[in-house]
C-alpha positions as CSV (number, residue, x, y, z in Angstrom):
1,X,-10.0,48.2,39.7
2,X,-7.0,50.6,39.1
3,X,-4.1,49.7,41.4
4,X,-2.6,52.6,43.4
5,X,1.1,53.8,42.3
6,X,2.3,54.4,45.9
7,X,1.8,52.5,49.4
8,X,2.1,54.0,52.8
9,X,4.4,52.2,55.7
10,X,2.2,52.2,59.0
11,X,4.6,52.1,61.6
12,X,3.6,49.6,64.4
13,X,5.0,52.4,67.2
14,X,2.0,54.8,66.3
15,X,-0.2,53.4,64.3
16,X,0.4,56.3,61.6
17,X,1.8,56.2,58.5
18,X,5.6,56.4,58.3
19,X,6.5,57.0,55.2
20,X,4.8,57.1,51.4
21,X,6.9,54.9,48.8
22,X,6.0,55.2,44.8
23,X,5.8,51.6,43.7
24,X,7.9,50.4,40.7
25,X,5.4,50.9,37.2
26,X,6.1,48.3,34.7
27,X,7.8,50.2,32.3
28,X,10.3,51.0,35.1
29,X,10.5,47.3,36.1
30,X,11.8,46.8,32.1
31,X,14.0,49.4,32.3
32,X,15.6,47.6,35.5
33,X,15.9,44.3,34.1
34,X,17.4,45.4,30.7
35,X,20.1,47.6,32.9
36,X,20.5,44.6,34.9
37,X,21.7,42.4,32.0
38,X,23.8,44.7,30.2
39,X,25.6,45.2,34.1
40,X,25.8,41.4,34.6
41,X,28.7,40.8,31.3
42,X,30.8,43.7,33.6
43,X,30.2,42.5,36.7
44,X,30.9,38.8,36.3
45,X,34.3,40.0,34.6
46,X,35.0,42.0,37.6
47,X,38.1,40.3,39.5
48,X,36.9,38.8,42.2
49,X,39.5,40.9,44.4
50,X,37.6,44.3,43.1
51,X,34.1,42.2,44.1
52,X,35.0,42.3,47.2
53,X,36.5,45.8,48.1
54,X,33.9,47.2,46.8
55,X,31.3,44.9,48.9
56,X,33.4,45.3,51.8
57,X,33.2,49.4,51.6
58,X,29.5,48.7,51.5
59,X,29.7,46.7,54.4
60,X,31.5,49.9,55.7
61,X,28.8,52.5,54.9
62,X,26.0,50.6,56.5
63,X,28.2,50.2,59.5
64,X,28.9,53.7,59.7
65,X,25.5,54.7,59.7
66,X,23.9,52.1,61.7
67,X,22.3,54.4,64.3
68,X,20.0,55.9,61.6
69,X,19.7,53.0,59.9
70,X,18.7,51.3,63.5
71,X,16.1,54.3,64.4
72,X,14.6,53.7,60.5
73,X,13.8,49.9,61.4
74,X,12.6,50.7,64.7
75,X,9.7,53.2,63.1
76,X,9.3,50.6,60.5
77,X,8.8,47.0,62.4
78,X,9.0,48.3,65.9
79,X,12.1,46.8,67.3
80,X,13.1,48.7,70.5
81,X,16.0,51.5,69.8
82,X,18.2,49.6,72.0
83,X,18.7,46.5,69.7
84,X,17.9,47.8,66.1
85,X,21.3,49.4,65.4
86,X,22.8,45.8,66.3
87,X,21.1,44.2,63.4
88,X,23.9,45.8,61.0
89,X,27.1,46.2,64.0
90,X,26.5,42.6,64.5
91,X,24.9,40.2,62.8
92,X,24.5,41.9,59.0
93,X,28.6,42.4,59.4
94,X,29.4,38.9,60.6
95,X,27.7,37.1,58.2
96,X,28.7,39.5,55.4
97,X,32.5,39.4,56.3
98,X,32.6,35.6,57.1
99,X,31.4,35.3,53.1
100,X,33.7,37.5,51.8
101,X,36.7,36.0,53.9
102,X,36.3,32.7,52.6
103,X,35.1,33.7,48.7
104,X,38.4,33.0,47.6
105,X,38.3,29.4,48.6
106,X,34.6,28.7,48.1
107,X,34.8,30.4,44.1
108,X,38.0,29.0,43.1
109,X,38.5,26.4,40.5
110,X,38.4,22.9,40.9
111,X,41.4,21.4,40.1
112,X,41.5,17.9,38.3
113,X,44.6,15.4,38.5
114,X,46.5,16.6,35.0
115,X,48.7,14.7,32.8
116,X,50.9,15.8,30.6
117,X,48.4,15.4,27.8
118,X,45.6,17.2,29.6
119,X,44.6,20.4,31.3
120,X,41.1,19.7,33.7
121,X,39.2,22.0,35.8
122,X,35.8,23.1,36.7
123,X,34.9,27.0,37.0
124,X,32.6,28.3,39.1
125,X,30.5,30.6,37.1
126,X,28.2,33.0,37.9
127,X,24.3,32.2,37.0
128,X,22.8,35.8,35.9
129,X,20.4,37.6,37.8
130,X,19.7,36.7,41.4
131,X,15.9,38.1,42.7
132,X,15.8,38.5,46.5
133,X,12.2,38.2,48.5
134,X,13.1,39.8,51.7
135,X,10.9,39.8,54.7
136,X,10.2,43.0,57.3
137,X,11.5,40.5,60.9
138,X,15.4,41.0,60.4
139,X,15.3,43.2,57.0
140,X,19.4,43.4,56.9
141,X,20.0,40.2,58.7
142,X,17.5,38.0,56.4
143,X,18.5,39.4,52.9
144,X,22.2,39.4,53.1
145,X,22.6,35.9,53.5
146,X,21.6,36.4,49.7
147,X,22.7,39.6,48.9
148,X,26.2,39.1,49.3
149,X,27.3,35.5,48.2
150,X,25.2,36.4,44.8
151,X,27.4,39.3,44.5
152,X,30.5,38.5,45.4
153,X,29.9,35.4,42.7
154,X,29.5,37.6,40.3
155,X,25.7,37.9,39.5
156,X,23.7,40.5,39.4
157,X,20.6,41.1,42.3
158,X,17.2,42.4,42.2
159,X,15.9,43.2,45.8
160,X,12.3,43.1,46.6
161,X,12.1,44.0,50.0
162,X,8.6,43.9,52.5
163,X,6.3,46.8,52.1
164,X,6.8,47.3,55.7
165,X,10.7,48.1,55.6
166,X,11.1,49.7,51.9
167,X,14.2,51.8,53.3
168,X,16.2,48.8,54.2
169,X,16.0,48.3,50.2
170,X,17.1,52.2,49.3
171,X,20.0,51.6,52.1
172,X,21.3,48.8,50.4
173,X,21.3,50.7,47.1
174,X,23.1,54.1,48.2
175,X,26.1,52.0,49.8
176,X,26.7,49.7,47.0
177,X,26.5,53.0,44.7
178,X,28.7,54.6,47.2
179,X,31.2,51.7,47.3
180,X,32.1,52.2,43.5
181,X,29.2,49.2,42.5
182,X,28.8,49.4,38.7
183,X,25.4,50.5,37.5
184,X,23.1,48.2,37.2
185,X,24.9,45.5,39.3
186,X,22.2,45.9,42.5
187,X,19.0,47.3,42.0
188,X,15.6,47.1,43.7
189,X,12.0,47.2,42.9
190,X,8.5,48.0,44.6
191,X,6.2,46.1,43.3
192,X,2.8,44.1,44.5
193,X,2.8,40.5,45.9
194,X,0.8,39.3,43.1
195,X,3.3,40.8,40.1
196,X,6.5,39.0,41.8
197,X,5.1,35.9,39.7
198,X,5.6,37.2,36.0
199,X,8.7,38.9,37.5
200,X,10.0,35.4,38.2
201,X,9.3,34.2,34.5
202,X,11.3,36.5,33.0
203,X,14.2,34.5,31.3
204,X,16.8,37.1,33.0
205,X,15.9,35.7,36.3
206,X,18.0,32.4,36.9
207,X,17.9,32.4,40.6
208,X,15.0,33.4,43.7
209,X,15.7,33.3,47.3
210,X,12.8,33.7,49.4
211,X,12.6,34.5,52.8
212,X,8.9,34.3,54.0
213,X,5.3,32.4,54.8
214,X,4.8,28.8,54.0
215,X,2.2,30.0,51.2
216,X,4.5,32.6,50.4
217,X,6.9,29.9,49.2
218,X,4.2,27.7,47.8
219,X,3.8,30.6,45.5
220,X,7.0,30.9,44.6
221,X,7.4,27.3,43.7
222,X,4.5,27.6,41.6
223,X,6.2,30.5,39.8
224,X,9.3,28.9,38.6
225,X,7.3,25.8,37.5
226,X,8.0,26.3,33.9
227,X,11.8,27.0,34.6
228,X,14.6,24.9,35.2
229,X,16.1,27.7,37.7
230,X,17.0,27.1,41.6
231,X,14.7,28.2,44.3
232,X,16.0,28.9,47.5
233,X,13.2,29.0,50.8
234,X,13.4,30.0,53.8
235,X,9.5,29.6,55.7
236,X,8.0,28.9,59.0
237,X,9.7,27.4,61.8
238,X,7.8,26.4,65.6
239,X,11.6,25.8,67.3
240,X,11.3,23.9,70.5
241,X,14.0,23.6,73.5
242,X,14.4,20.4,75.6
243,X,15.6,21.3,78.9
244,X,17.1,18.4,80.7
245,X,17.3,17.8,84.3
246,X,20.9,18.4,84.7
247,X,20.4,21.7,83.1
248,X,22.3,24.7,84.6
249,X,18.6,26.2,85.1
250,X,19.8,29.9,85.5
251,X,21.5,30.5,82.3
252,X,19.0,28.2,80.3
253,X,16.0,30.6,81.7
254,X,17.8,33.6,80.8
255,X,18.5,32.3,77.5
256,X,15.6,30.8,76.8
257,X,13.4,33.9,77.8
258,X,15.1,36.0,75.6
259,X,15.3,33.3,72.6
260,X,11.6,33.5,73.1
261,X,10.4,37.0,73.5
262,X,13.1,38.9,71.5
263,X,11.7,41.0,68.6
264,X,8.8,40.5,70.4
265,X,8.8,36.6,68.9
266,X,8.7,37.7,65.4
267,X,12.1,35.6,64.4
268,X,11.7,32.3,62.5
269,X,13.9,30.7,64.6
270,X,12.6,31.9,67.8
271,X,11.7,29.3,70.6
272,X,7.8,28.7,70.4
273,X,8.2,25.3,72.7
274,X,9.3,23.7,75.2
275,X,9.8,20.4,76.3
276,X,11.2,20.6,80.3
277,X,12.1,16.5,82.1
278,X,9.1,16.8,85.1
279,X,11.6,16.7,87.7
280,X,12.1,20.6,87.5
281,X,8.9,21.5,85.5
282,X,7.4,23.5,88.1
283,X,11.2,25.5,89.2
284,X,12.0,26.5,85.4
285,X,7.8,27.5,85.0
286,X,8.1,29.7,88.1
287,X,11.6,31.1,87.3
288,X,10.7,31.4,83.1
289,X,7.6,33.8,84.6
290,X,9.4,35.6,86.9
291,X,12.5,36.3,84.1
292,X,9.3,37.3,81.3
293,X,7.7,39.6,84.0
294,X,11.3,42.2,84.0
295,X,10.7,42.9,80.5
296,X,9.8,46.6,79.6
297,X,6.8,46.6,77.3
298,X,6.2,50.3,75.5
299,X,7.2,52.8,73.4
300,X,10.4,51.3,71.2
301,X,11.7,54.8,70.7
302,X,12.4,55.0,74.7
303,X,15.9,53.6,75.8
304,X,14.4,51.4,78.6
305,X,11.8,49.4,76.2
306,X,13.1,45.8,75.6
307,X,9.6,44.6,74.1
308,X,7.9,46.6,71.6
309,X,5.3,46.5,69.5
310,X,4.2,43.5,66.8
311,X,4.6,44.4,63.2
312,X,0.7,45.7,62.7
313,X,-2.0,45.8,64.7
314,X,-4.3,43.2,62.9
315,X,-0.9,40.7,63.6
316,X,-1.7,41.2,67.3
317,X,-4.9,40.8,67.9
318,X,-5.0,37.5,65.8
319,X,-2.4,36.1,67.8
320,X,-4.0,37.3,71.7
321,X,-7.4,35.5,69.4
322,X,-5.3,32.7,69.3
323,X,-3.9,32.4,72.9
324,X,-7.6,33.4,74.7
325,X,-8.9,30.2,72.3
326,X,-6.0,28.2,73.6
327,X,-6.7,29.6,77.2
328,X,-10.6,28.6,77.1
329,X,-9.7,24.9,75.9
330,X,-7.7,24.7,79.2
331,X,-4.6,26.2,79.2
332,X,-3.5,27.7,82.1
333,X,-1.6,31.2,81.5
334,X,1.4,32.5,83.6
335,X,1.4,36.4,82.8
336,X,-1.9,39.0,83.8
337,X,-2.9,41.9,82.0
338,X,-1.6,43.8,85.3
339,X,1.7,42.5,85.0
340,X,2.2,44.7,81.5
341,X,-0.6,47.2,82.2
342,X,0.4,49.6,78.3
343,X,-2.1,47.1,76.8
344,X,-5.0,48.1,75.4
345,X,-5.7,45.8,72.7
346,X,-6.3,48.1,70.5
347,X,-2.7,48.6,69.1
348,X,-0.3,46.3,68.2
349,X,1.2,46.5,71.3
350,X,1.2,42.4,72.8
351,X,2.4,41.1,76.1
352,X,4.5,38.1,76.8
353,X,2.0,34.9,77.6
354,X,3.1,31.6,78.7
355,X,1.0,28.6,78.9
356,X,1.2,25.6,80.3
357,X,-1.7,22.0,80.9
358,X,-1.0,22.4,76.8
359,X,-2.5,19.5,74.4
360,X,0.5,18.9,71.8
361,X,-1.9,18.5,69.1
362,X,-3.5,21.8,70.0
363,X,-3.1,24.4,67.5
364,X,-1.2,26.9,69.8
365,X,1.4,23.6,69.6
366,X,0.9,22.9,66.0
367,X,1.0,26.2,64.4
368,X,3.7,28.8,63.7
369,X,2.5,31.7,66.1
370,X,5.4,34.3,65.2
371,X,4.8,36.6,68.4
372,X,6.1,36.8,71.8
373,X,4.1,33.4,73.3
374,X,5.0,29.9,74.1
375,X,4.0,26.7,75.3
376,X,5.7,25.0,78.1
377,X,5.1,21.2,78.5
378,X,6.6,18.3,81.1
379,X,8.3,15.2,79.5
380,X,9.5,12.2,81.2
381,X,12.5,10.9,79.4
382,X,14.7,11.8,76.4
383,X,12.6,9.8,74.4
384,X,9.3,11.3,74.6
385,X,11.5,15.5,74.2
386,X,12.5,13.9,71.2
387,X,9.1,12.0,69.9
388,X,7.2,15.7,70.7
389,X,10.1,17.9,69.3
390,X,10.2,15.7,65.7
391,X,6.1,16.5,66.1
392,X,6.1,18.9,63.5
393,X,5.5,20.1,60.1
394,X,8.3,22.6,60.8
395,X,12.5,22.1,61.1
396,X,14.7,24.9,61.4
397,X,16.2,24.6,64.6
398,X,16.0,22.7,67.9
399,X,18.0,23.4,71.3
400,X,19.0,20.9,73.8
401,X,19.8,22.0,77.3
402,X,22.0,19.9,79.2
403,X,25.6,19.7,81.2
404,X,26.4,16.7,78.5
405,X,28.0,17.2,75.6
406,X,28.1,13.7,74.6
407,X,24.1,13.4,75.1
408,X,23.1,16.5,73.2
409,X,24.9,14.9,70.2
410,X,23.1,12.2,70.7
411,X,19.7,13.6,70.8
412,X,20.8,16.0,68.4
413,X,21.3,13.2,66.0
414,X,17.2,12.0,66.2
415,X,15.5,15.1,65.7
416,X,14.4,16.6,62.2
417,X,15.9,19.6,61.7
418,X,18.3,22.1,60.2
419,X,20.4,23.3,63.1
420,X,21.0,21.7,66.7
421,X,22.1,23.8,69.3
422,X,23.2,23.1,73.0
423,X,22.9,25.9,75.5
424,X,21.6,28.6,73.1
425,X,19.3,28.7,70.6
426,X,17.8,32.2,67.9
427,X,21.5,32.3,66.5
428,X,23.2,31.9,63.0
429,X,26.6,31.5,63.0
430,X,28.1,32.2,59.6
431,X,30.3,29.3,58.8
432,X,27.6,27.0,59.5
433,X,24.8,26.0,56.6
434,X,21.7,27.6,57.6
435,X,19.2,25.2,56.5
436,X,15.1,23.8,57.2
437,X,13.8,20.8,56.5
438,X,10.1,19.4,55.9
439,X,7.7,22.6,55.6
440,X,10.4,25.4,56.6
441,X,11.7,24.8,53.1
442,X,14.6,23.8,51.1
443,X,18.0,25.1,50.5
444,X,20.6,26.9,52.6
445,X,22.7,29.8,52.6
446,X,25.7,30.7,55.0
447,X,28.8,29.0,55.4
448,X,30.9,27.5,52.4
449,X,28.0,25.6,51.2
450,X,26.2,28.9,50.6
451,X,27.6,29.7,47.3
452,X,26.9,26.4,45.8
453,X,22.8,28.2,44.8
454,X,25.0,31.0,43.5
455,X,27.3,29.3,40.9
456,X,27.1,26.9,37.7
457,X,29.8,24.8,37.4
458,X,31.7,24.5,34.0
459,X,34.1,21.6,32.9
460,X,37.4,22.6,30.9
461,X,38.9,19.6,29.6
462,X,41.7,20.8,27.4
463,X,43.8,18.5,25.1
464,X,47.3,20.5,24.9
């Protein structure tokens, strides 16, 4: 069967095509790559001074423009207008000038105890070309913790970015060209999920970071199986919160709610359980409801709209599937149909649904749900927060919510996962290593430690 040459973006707001994008034909795709490698003996020349005015004016041009940029993501994945144009006045900048502040550090050469006989070193060199799998959740936010560090290196990227949010990929691509970026240095391609594999086995490809589904990264991992390359994955996460007694239960409900239900859920490291000591079960449940209940479900375009729409319809009514199965084995749910009366269940339009009188081995427990739901259980002691939080197949991050510093570190110390936080949670800082463990992958990116994917080290060990 012949393969259509374009795809259409349905945007979630409307259910109507967006926007028609011509996919990348193989002869283009060879055309990329062979510009790509010429570009990459240029670029990895480059000073690393002129890297990183020319990223930084980048940086610049996507800041400028963020309000179009934040309406385009909005029609694309449905993020209310209110918080789109953040994604690049916030988090994209952080992270993207925390890498290029400390570049000069993390890329500089190793320095070996000399004699007078010897001159030792390692160099940091860059590894070729770097292919980016971006997901639709956070387009900016997701594929610049590649993006950049691979750049500023000195390697060459490829961007493949979701069929959902192709104009995230075209943004990136106009500001590097803008900011002075030599031809051939960043360039992107639109191609099908099932021609990314032969894309990975070409030899110019010496590096993939992934950002997607657990099978999406099995599939990747079977792709570089004849290479002796580095894969870098970033899959599921089901993030649970322990919320002690002495919590300050105000601040933890307001966080916690929003942790939860922002981007209506879809955020890998958004909260999808939690474990609350029995003593004030019943006080953060009532509060948690009445704090979900104030959100504004509806149209994303309109100012007031702080939950909008899932990222397609199908996504929706799979997960409300989901959560009426969980409900019929026994689960008691905390929000009504009249409380957010825009659903219809016919769009992808989704309310907010807690549940509680949960079975931790139930799938609604088990399973990533990537939507705006979660599962509320009582614990008894520290012990048994920790025994049900390390109950996974998942490990990206875990909150603790406590007064105690000391007790967090503690508890912090016994469960499996990439990042513990106390008295927040859904946040990356940029000088820490933002990291999974079991099933949510392998790698990490961020921080100092996220250029070591992005570099080969070479030993000079000169005889004078």
């Amino acid at each position: 069967m012949k393969k259509n040459s374009f795809f259409e973006v349905v945007s979630p707001v409307d259910d109507q095509v967006y926007m028609t994008v011509n996919k990348t034909l193989p002869g283009e795709v060879n055309k990329i790559l062979t510009l790509t490698e010429r570009a990459q003996s240029i670029w990895r020349n480059t000073p690393l001074s002129d890297r990183l005015k020319i990223c930084s004016s980048a940086v610049q041009i996507l800041k400028d423009e963020a309000e179009g940029i934040g309406q385009e993501i909005t029609w694309q994945m449905g993020r209310p207008i209110k918080y789109s144009a953040a994604e690049i006045t916030r988090g994209f900048q952080e992270r993207a000038q925390y890498m290029m502040d400390i570049a000069p550090e993390a890329l500089k050469d190793i320095e070996v105890l000399n004699g007078s006989e010897y001159k030792k070193f390692i160099r940091k060199e860059p590894l070729g070309t770097v292919l980016v799998l971006a997901p639709w959740n956070y387009p900016f936010l997701t594929s610049v913790n590649a993006i950049f560090p691979a750049l500023i290196a000195g390697n060459c990227v490829i961007l493949k970015h979701s069929y959902q949010t192709p104009r995230c990929a075209t943004r990136y691509a106009e500001a590097f060209r803008r900011a002075g970026m030599p031809e051939g240095v960043f360039q992107y391609l639109f191609i099908d999920h099932e021609d990314v594999p032969a894309l990975i086995g070409n030899r110019l490809i010496k590096y993939v970071s992934f950002t997607g589904s657990l099978s999406g990264g099995k599939a990747v991992q079977q792709a570089v199986r004849n290479k002796f390359i580095g894969v870098g994955l970033e899959l599921g996460g089901k993030d649970p919160a322990y919320v002690r007694s002495d919590a300050k239960l105000d601040s933890t409900v307001e966080n916690l709610v929003d942790g939860t239900f922002f981007n209506s859920g879809q955020s890998c490291c958004g909260i999808e359980r939690i474990y609350v000591h029995h003593s004030i079960f019943s006080d953060f449940v009532e509060a948690f409801t009445l704090e979900t209940k104030s959100y504004v479900m509806g149209n994303p375009l309109l100012k007031e709209t702080t939950l909008g729409p899932m990222v397609r319809t199908s996504s929706a009514q799979k997960l409300h599937s989901m959560v009426q199965e969980t409900i019929a084995q026994g689960a008691k749910p905390w929000i009504s149909v009249q409380d957010f009366p825009a659903y219809s269940g016919e769009d992808a339009y989704l309310p907010p649904q807690i549940l509680t009188d949960l079975s931790q081995d139930s799938a609604f427990m088990q399973e990533e749900c990537f939507g705006p739901v979660v599962g509320i259980i009582p614990v008894k002691s520290d012990h048994e927060a920790i025994r049900l939080m390390n109950d996974s197949r998942y490990g990206l991050t875990a909150s603790v919510w406590t007064r105690d510093i000391e007790v967090a570190q503690i508890i912090g110390n016994q469960i499996h996962t990439g990042t513990v936080y106390m008295n927040r949670c859904d946040y990356l800082d940029p000088a820490l290593a933002w990291t999974g463990v079991n099933d949510t992958g392998k790698g990490c990116t961020l921080s100092i430690l996220g250029y070591h994917a992005f570099y080969q080290p070479k030993s000079f060990h000169l005889k004078k």
